[in-house]
C-alpha positions in Angstrom: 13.4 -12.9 -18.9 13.4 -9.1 -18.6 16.2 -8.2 -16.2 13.4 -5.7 -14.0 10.9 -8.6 -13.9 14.4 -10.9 -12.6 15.2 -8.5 -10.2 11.7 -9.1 -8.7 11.2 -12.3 -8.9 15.1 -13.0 -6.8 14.8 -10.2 -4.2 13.7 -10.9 -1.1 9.8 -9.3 -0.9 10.2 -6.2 1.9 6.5 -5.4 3.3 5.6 -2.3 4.5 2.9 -1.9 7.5 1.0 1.4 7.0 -2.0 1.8 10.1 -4.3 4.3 9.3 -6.6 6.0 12.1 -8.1 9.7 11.0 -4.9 10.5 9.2 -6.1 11.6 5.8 -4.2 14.9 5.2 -0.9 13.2 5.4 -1.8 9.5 4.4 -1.4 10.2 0.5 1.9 11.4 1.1 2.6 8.6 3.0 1.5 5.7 0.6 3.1 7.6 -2.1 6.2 7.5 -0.4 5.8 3.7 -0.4 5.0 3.7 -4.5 8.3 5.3 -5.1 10.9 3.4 -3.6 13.1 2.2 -6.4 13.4 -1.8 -4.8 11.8 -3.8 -7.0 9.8 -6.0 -4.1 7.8 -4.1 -2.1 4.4 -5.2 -0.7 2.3 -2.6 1.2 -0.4 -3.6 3.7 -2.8 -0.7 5.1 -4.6 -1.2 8.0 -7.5 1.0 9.1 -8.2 1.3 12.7 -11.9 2.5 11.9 -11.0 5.8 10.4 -14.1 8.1 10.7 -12.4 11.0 8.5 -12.1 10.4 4.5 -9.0 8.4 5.4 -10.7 5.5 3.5 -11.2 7.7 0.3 -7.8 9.0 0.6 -6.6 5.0 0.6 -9.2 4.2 -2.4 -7.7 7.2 -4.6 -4.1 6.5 -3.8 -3.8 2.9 -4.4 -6.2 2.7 -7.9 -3.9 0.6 -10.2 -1.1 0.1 -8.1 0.2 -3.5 -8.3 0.7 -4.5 -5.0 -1.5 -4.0 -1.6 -3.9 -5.3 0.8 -5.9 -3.1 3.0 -7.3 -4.1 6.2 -10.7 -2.6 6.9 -12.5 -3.5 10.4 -12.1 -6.9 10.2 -12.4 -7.3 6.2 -9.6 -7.9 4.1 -9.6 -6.1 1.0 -6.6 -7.2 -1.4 -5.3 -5.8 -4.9 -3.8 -6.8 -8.2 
């Protein structure tokens, strides 16, 4: 097995909470920050508190093709790769 997929697959999975209200001029700073943390499990779950800025763009833009997230939109639960 390749040793980064093994290193994956035996660390414990560490989730990160992101809640989002009206925060889009530092949000994609923010969720980038999760992206490049160098543990191999990391799980990242965004919840939007009924952003009425372009918070939810921001989120759309920043997250297209990462491997692991789930954002939490009024209610809905919209979940990635």
């Amino acid at each position: 097995m390749d040793q980064a997929i093994d290193s994956i697959t035996t660390s414990p999975l560490v989730s990160v909470i992101c809640t989002v209200f009206n925060q889009e001029k530092t949000l994609a700073d923010t969720l980038n920050s999760v992206f490049l943390q160098t543990y191999p499990a990391v799980g990242l779950l965004i919840i939007d508190n009924g952003s009425t800025d372009n918070s939810l763009q921001v989120i759309e833009k920043t997250i297209h093709n990462r491997p692991s997230w789930m954002r939490v939109e009024l209610g809905h639960i919209v979940t990635g790769k």
